[in-house]
ZAPA-949643 format. One line per 8 residues: number of its first residue (from 1); their letters; for each residue z, x, y of N, C-alpha, C, O. Coordinates in steps of 0.2 Angstrom, whole numbers, always signed. Last residue first. Layout:
<gumars>
NUM> A> Z,X,Y,Z,X,Y,Z,X,Y,Z,X,Y | ...
</gumars>
This chain:
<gumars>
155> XXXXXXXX> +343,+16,+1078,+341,+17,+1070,+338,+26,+1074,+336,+30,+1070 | +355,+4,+1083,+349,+8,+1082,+348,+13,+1078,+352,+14,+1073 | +359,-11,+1076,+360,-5,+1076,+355,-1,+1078,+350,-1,+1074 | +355,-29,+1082,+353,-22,+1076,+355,-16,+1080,+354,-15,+1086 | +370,-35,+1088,+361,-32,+1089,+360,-28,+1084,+364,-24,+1082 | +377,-50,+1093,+377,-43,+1090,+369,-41,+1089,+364,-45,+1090 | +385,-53,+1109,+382,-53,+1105,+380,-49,+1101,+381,-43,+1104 | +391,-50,+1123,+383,-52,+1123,+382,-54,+1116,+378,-58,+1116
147> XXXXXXXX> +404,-51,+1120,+403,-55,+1127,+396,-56,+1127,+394,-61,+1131 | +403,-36,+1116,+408,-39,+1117,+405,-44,+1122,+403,-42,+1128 | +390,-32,+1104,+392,-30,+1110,+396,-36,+1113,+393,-41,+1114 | +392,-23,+1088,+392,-30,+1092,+394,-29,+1097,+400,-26,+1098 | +379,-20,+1078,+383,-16,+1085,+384,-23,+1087,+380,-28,+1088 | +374,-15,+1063,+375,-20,+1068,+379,-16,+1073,+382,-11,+1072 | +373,-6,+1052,+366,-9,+1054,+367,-15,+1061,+363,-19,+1063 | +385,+1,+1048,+381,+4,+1052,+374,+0,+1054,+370,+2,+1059
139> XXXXXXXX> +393,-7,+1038,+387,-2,+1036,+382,-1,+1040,+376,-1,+1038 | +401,-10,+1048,+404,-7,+1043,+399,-2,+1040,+400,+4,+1040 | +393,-20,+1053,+395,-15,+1057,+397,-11,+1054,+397,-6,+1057 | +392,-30,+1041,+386,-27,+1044,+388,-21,+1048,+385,-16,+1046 | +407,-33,+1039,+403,-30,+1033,+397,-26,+1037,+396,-20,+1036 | +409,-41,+1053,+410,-35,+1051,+409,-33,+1047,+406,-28,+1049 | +395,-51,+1048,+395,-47,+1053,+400,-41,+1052,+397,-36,+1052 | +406,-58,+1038,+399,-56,+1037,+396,-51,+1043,+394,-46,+1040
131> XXXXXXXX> +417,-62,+1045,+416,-57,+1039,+409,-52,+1038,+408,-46,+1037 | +410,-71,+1054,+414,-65,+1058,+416,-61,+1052,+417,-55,+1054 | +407,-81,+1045,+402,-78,+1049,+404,-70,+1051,+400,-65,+1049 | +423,-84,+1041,+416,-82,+1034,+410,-78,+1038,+409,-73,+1035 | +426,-90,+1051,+426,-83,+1049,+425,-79,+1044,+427,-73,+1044 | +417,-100,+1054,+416,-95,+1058,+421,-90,+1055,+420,-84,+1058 | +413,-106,+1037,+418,-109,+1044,+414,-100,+1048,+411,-96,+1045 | +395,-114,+1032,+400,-111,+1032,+406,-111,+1037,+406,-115,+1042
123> XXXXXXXX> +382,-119,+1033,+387,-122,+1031,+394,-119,+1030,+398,-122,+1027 | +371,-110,+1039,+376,-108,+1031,+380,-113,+1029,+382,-112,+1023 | +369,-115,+1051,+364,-113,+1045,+366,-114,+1040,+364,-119,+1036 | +382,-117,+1056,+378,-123,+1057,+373,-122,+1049,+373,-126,+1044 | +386,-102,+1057,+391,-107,+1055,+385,-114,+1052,+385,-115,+1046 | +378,-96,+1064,+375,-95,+1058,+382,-100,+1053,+382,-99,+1047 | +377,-103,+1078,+373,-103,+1074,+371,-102,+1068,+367,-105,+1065 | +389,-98,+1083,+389,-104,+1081,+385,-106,+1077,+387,-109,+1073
115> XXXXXXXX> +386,-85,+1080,+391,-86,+1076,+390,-94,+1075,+390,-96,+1069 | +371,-79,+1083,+377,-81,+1087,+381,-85,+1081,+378,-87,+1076 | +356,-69,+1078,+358,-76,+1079,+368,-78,+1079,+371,-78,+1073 | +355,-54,+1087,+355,-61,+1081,+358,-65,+1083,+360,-65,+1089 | +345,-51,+1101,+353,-51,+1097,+351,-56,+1092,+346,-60,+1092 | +335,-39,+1103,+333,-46,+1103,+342,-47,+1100,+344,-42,+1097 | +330,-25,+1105,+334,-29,+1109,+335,-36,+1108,+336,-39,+1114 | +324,-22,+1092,+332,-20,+1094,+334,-23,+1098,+340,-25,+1098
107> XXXXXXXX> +321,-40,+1083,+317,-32,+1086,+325,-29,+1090,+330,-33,+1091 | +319,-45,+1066,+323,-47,+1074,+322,-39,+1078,+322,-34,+1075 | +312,-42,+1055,+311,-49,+1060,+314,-50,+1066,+313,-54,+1071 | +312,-34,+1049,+308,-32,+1056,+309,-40,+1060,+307,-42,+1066 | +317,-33,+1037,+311,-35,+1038,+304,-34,+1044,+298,-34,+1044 | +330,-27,+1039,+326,-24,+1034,+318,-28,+1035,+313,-24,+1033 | +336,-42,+1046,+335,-32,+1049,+329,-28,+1048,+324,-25,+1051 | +333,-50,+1035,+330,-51,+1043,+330,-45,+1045,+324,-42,+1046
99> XXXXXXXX> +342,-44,+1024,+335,-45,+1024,+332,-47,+1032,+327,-44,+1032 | +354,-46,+1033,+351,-38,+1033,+343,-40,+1031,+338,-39,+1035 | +356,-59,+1033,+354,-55,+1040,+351,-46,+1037,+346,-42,+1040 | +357,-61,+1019,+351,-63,+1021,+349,-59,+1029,+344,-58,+1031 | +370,-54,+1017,+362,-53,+1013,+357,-56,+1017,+353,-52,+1018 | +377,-61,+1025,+379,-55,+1025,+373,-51,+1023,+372,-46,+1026 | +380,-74,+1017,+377,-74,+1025,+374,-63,+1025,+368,-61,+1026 | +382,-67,+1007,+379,-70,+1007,+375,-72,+1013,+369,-72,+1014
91> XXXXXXXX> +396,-64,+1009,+391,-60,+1006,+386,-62,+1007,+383,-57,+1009 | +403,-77,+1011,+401,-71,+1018,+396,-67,+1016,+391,-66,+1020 | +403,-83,+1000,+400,-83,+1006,+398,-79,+1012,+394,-78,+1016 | +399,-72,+987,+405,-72,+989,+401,-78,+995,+395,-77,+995 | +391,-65,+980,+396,-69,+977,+398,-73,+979,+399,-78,+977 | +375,-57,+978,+381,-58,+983,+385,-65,+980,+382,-70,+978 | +371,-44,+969,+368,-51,+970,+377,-53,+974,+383,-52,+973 | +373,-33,+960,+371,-32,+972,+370,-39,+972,+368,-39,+978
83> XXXXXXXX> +365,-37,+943,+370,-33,+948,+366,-35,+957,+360,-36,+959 | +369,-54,+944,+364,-52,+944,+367,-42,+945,+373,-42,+948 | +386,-59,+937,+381,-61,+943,+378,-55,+943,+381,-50,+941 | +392,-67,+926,+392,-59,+930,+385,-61,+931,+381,-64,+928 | +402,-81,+923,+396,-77,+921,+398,-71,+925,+403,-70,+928 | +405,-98,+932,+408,-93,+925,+401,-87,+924,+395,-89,+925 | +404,-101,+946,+401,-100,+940,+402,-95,+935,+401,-89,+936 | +420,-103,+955,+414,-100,+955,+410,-101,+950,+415,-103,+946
75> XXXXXXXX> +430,-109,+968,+428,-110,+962,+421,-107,+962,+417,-107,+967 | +439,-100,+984,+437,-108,+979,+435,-107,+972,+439,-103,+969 | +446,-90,+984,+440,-90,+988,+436,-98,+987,+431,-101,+989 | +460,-91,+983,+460,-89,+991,+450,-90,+991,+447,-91,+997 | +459,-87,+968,+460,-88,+972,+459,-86,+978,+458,-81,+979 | +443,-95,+959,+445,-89,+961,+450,-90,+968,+447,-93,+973 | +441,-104,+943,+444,-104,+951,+446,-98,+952,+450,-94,+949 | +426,-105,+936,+431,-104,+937,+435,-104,+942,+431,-103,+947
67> XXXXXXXX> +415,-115,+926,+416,-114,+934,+424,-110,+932,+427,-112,+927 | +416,-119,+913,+409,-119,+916,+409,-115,+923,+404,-113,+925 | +426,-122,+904,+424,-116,+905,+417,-114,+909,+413,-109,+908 | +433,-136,+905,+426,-132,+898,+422,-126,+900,+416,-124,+897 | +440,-133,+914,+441,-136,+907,+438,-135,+902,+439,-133,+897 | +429,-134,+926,+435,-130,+922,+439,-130,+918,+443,-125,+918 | +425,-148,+922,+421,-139,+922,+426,-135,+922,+427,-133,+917 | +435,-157,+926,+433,-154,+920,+427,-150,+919,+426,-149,+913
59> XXXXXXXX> +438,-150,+938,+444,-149,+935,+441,-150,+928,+443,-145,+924 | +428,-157,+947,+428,-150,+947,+434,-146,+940,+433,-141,+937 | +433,-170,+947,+426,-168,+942,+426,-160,+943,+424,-156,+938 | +445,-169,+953,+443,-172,+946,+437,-170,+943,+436,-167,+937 | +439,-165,+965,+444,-160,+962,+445,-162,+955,+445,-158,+950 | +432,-178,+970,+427,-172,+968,+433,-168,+963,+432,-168,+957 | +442,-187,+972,+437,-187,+966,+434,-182,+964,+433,-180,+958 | +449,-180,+983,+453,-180,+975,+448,-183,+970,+449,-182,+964
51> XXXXXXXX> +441,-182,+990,+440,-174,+987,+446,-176,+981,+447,-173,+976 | +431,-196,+990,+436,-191,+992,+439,-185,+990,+439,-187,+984 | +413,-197,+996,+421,-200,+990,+426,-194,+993,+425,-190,+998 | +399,-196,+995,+405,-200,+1002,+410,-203,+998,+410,-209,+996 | +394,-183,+994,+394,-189,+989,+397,-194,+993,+394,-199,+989 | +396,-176,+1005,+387,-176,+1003,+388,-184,+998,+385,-189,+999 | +410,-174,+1006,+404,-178,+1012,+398,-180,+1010,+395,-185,+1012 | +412,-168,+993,+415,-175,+996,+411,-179,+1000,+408,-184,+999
43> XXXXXXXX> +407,-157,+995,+404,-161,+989,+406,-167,+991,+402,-172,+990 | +415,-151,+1005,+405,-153,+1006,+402,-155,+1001,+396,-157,+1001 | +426,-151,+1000,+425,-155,+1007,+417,-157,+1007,+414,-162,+1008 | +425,-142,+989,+428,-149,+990,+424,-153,+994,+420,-158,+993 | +411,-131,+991,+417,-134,+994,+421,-141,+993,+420,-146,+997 | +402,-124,+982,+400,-130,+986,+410,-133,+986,+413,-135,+981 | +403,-111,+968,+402,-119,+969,+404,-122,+975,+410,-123,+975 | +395,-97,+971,+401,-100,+973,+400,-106,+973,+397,-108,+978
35> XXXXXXXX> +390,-87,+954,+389,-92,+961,+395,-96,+963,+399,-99,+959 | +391,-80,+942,+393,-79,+948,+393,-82,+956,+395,-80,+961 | +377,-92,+938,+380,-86,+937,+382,-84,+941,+378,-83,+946 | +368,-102,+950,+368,-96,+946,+374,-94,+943,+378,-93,+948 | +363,-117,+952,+371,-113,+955,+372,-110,+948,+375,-112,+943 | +353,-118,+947,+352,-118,+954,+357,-115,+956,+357,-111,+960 | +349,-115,+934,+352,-110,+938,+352,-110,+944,+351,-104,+947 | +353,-127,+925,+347,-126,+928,+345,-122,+931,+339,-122,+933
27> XXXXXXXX> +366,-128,+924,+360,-126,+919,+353,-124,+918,+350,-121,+914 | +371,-128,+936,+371,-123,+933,+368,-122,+929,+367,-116,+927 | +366,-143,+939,+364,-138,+944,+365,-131,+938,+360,-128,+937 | +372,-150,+928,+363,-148,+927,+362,-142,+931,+359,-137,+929 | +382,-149,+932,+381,-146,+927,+375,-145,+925,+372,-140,+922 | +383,-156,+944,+386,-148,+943,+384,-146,+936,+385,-140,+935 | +379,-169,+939,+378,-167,+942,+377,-157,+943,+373,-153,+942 | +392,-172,+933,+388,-171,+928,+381,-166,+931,+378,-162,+928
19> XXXXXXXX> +403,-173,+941,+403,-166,+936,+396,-166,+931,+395,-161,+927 | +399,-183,+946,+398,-178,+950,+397,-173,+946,+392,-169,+947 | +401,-191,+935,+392,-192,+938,+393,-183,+941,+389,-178,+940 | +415,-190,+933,+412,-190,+928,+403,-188,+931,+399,-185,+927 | +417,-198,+946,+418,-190,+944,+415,-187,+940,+413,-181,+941 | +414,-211,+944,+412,-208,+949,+413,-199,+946,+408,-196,+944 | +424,-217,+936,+420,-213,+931,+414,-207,+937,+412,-202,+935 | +424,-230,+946,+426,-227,+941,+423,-223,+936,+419,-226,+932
11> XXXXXXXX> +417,-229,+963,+419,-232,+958,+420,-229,+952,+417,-224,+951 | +427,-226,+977,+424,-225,+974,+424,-228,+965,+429,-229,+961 | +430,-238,+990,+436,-234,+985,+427,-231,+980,+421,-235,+981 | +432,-238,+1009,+425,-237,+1002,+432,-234,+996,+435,-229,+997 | +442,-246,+1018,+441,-240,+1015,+440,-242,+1009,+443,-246,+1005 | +441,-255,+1031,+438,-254,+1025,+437,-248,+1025,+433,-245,+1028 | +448,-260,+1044,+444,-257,+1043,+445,-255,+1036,+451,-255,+1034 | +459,-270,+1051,+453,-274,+1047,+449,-268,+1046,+443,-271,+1048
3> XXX> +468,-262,+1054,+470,-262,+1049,+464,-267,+1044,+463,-268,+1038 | +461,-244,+1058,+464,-251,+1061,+465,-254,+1054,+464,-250,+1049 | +471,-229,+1058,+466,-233,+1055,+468,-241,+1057,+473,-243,+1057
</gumars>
């Protein structure tokens, strides 16, 4: 970093807004029960602070029992989720390609949509993507062809 560049400090209590923020979301059930709270990193970028503010505001919802931490996956909303209602991110990407399957929206020879692609969509990393996709092949509704891409399963 050059030395005349400027680093934005956030202002005081900032955390306190963030977490306040998160709490409407869950009260409101934007971020339902069982739901995966929003990544250090993508609360950081959205808010332009630094993730030791966000981990601050995240830290008092967990404190007050609002969000829990699940290891290796991040933090989630305290509760039991809908029952088959997907938790997880992968789950999730994982839910909506079958809802595309199940609807006809993608025809047999047409390939889904490419890793990069559904990294971009979801906000998510590529092997959150490549979970979701194994789960799909796992229950038979996807075939992935090496170097082409994946395709609905024939039926």
């Amino acid at each position: 970093m050059d030395r005349e560049e400027s680093v934005e400090v956030a202002p005081r209590g900032t955390y306190r807004q963030i977490a306040d923020d998160l709490r409407v979301r869950i009260s409101s059930g934007s971020l339902a029960a069982g739901a995966m709270v929003p990544s250090e990193l993508t609360i950081a970028e959205e808010r332009s602070v630094s993730r030791g503010t966000v981990r601050s505001a995240l830290a008092l919802l967990v404190d007050e029992g609002l969000i829990e931490v699940v290891p290796g996956q991040g933090r989630r909303v305290v509760g039991k989720a809908g029952p088959g209602a997907p938790t997880t991110a992968w789950e999730r990407v994982a839910e909506v390609l079958r809802q595309r399957l199940a609807s006809g929206e993608v025809s047999p020879s047409t390939p889904l949509p490419s890793e990069a692609d559904l990294v971009a969509e979801f906000d998510v990393s590529r092997n959150t993507v490549r979970r979701a996709y194994r789960q799909l092949v796992d229950d038979g509704l996807v075939v992935i062809r090496h170097g082409a891409g994946a395709f609905p399963a024939p039926r």
